[in-house]
Backbone bond lengths (Angstrom), bond angles and torsions (degrees), N, CA, C in turn:
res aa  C-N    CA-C-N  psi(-1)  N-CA   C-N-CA  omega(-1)  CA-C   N-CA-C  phi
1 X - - - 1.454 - - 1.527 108.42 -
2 X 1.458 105.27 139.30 1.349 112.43 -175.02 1.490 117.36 -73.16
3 X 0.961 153.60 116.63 1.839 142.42 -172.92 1.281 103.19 -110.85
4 X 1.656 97.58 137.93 2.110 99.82 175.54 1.282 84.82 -88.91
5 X 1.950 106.03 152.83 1.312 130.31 -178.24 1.687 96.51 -105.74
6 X 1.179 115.08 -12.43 1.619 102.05 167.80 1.574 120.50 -126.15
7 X 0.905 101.17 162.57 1.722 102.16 -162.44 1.381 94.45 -106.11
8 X 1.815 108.45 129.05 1.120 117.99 -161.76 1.984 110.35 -83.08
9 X 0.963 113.17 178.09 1.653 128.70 -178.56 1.715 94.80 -126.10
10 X 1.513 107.46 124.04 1.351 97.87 160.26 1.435 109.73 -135.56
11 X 1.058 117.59 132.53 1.906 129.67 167.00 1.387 115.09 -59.94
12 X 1.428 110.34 130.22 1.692 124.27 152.54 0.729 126.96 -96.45
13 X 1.105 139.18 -173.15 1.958 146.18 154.22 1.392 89.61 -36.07
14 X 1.428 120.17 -101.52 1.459 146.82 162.77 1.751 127.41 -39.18
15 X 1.087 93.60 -20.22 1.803 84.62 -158.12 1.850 101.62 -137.89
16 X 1.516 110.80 135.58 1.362 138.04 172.53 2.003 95.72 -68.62
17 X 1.453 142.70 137.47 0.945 120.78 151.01 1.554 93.59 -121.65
18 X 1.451 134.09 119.47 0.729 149.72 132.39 1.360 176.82 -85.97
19 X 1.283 152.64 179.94 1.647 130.17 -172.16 1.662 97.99 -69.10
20 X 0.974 93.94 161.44 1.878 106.24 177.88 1.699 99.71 -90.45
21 X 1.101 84.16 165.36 1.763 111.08 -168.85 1.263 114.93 -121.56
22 X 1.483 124.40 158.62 1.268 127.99 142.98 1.227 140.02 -9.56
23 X 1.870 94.16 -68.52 1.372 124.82 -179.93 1.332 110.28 -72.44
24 X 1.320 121.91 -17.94 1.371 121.11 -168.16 1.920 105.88 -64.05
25 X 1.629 102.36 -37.90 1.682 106.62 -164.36 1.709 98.20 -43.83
26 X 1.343 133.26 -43.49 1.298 120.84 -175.27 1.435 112.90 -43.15
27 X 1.226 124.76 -91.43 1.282 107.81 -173.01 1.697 116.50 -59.70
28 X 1.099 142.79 -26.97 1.125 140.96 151.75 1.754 99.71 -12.32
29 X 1.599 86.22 -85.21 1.916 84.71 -174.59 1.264 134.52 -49.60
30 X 1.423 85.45 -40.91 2.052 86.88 175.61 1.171 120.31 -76.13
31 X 1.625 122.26 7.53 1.662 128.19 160.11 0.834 100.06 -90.15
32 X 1.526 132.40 -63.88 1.575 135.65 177.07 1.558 137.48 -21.23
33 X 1.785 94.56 -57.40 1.463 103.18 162.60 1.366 108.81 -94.38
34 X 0.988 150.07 48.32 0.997 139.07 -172.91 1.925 107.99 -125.59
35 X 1.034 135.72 156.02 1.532 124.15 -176.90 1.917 96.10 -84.08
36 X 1.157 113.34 25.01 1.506 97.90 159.13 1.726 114.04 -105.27
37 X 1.121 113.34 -6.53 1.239 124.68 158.03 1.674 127.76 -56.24
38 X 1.593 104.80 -16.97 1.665 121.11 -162.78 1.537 107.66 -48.98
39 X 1.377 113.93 -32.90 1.746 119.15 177.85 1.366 123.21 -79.86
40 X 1.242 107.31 25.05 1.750 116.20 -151.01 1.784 89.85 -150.31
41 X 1.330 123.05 -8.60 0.872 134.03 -154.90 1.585 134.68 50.41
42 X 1.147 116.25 55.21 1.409 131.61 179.87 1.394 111.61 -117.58
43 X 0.802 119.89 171.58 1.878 114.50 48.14 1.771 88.12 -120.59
44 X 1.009 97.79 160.78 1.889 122.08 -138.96 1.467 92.32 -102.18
45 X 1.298 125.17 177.28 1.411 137.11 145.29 1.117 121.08 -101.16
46 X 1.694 123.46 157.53 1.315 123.60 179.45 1.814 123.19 -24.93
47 X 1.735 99.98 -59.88 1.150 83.95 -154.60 2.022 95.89 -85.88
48 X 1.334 132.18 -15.93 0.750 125.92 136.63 1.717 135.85 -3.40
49 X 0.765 113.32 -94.04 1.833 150.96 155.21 2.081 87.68 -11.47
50 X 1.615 94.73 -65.78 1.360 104.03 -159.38 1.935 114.14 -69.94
51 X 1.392 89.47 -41.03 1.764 91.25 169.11 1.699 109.80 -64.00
52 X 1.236 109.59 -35.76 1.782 101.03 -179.82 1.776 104.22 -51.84
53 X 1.774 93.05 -52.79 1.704 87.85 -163.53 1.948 97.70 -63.51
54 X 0.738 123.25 -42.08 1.703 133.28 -178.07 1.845 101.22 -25.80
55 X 1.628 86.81 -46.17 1.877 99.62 -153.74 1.430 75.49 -91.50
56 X 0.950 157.49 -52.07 1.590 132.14 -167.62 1.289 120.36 -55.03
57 X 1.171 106.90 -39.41 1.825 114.01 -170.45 1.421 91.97 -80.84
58 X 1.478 145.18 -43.50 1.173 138.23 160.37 0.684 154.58 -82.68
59 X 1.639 117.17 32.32 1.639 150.45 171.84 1.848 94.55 -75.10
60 X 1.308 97.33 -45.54 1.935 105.25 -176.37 1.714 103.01 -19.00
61 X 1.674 69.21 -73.49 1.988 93.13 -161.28 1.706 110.40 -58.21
62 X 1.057 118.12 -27.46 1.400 136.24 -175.80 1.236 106.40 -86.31
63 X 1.068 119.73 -42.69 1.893 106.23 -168.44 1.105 111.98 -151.37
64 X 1.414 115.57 2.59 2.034 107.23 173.49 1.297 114.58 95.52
65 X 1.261 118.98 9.36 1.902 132.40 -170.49 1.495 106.35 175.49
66 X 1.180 91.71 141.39 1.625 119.04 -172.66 1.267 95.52 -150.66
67 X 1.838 101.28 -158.85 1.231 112.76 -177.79 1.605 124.02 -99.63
68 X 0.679 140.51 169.07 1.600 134.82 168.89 1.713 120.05 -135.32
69 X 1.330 114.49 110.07 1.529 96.22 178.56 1.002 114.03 -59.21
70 X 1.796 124.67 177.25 1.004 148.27 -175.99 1.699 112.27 -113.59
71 X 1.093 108.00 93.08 1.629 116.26 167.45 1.253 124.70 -66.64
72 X 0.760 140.87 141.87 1.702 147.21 146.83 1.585 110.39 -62.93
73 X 1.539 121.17 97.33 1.753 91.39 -166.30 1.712 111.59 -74.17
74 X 1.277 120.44 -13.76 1.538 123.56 -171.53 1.430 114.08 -70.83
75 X 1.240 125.42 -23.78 1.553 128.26 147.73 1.360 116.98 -147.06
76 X 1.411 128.49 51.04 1.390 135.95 153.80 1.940 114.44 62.13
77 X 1.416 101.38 12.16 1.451 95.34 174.66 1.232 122.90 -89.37
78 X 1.676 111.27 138.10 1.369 107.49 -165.47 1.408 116.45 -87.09
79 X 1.415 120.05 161.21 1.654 118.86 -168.32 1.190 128.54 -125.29
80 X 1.983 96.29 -16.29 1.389 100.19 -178.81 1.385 111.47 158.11
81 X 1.373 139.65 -148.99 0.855 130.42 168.06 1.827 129.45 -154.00
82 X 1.278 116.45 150.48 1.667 115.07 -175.45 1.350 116.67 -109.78
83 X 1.162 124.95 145.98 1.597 112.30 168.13 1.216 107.68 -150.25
84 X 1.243 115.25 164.49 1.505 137.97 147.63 1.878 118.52 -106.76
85 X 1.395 80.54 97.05 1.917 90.29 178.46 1.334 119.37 -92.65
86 X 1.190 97.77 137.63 1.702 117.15 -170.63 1.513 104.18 -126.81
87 X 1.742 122.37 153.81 1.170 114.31 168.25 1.460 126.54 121.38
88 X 1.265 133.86 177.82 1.439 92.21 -148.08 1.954 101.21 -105.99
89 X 1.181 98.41 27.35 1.918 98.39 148.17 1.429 115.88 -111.88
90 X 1.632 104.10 22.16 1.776 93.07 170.51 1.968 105.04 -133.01
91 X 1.362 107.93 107.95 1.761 99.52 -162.83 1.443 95.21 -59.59
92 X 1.470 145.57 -19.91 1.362 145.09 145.71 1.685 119.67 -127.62
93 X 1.617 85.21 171.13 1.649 110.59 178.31 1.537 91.72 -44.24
94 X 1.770 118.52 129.97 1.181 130.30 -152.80 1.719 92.81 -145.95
95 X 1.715 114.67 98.31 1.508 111.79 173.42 1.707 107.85 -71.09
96 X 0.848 126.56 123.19 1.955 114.64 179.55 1.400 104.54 -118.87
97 X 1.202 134.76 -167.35 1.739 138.49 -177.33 1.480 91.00 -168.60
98 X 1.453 97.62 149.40 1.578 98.96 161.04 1.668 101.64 -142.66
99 X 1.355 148.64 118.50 1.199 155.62 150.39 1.042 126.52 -42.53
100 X 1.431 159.03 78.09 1.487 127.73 119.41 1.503 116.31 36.10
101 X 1.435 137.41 123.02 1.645 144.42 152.12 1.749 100.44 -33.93
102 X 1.136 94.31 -63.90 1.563 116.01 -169.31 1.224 114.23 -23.14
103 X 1.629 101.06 -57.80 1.686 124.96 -146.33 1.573 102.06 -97.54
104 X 1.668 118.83 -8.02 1.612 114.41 -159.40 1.408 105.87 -81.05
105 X 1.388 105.64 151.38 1.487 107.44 167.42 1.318 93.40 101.81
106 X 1.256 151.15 1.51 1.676 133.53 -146.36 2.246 96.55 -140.53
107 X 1.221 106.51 4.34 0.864 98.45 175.30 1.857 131.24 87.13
108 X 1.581 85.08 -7.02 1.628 91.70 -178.60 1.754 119.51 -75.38
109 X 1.115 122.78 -20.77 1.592 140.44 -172.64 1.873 87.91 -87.51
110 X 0.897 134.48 -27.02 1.608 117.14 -174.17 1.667 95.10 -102.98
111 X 1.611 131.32 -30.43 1.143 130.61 -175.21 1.811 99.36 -64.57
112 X 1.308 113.95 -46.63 1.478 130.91 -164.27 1.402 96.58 -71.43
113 X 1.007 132.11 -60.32 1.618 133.41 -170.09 1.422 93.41 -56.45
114 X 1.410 136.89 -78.52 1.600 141.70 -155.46 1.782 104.70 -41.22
115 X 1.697 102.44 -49.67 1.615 98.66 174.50 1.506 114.72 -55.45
116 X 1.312 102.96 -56.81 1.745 108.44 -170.97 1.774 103.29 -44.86
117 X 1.664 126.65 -60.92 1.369 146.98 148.33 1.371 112.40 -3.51
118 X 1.575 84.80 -57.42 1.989 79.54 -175.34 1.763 117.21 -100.00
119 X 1.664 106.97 -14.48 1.602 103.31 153.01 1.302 120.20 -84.23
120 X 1.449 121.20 -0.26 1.748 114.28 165.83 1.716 97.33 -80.34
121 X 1.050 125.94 -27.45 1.678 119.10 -172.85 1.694 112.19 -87.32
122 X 1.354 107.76 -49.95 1.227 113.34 174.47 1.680 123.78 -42.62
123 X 1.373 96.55 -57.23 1.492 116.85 -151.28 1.832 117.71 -111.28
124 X 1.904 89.97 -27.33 1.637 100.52 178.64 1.377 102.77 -93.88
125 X 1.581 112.97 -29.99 1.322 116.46 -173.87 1.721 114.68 74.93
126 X 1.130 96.65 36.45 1.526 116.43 175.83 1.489 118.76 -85.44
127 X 1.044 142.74 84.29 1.255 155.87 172.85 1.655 115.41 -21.98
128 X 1.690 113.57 -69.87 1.380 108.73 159.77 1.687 94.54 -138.97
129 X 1.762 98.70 172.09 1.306 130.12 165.84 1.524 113.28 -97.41
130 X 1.191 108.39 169.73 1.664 125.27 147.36 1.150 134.89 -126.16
131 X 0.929 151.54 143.64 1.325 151.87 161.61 1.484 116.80 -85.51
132 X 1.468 115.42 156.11 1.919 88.99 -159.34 1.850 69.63 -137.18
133 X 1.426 128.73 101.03 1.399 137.12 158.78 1.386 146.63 -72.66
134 X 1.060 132.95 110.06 1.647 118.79 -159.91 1.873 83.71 -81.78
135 X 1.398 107.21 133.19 1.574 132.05 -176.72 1.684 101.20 -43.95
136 X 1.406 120.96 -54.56 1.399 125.59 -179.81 1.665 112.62 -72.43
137 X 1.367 111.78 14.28 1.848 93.91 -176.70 1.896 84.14 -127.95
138 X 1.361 91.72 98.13 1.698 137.50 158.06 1.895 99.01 -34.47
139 X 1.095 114.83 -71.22 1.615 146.30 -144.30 2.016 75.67 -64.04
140 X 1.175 103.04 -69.16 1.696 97.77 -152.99 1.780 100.69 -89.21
141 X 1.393 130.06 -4.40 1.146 126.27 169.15 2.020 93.03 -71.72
142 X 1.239 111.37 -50.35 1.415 91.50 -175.04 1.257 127.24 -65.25
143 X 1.578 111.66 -20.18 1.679 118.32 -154.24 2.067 78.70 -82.20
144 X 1.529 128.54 -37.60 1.424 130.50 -171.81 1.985 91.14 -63.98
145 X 0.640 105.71 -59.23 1.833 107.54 -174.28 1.838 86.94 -39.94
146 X 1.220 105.28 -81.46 1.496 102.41 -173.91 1.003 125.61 1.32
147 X 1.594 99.39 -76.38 1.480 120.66 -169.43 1.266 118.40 -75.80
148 X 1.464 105.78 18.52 1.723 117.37 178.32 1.425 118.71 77.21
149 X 1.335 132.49 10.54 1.240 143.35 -172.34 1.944 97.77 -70.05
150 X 1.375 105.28 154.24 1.397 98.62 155.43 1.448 114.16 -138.41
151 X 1.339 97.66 177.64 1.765 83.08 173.79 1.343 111.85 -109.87
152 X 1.652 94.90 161.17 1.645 114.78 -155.91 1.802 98.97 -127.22
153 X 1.075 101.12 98.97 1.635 98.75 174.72 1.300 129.12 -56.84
154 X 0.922 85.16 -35.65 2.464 111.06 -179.84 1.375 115.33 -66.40
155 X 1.420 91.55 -25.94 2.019 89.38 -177.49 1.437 112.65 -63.65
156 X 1.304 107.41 163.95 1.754 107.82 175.00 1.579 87.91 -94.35
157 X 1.699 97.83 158.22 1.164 121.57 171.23 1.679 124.66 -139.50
158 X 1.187 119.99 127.40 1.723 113.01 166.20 1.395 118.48 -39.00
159 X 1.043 138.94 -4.38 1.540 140.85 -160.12 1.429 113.33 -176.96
160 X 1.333 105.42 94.16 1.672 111.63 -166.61 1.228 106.80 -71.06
161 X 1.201 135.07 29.31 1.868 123.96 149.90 1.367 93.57 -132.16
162 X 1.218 125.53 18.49 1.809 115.37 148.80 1.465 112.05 -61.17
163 X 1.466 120.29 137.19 1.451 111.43 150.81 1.671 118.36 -87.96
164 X 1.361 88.42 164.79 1.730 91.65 -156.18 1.753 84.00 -115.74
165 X 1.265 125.65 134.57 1.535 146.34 175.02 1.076 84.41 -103.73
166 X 1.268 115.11 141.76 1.579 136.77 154.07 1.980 124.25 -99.77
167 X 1.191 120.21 109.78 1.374 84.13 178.77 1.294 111.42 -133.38
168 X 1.372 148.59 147.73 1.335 176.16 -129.53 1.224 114.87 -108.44
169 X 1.101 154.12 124.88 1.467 164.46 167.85 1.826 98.20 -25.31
């Protein structure tokens, strides 16, 4: 399998999705540990918190997809983050989102996923995704409906009361 050695930038209407940063670990952490993390299974500990962000930025080099924050491009504030997870806590290519308080409700987590969606098909040549859902988080079971996902009972999952979204090129 072919792997990109650089982690791509893609444009929205609205939104920069880009490689993660340095600067990014701040809000990173303070979502991480924080009890808004609870659907993700957190909220995490430091060093916790820090190997997740570690393994996102180094999914790139490893498997051709990681994560990408979510910029605001009209003044560069960040909102959150998208990925495509690979590896061996995901039994598949796994699109996920994580929001910012700030940023919810406004449409940027369904704008951000569809790009990432359609550069995993375009460019990774990824056939479908999953979404891997904790049953009680409402917010991202709908934003997966959105984006046309359905659910797939049969799939394997890291966490057998996750629901598993399926979604289609």
């Amino acid at each position: 399998m072919h792997l990109m050695t650089k982690t791509p930038t893609l444009m929205t209407t609205r939104l920069t999705l880009r490689p993660m940063r340095a600067e990014d670990w701040t809000g990173y952490h303070s979502f991480m540990t924080s009890d808004r993390s609870i659907y993700m299974g957190g909220p995490f500990s430091l060093a916790v918190a820090w190997g997740m962000f570690c393994a996102d930025h180094a999914q790139w080099s490893l498997f051709g997809c990681g994560a990408l924050m979510i910029e605001n491009t009209a003044d560069s504030e960040c909102y959150g983050q998208v990925g495509i997870n690979s590896g061996p806590l995901f039994p598949e290519w796994e699109l996920g989102w994580l929001l910012y308080p700030e940023a919810e409700g406004l449409g940027f987590a369904y704008e951000a996923a569809a790009a990432l969606r359609t550069w995993s098909r375009d460019v990774r040549n990824l056939e479908t995704l999953v979404s891997y859902i904790d049953s009680n988080n409402a917010r991202s079971t709908q934003l997966a409906e959105r984006l046309g996902a359905t659910l797939d009972a049969k799939a394997r999952r890291p966490d057998p009361t996750d629901l598993v979204y399926r979604h289609y090129g």
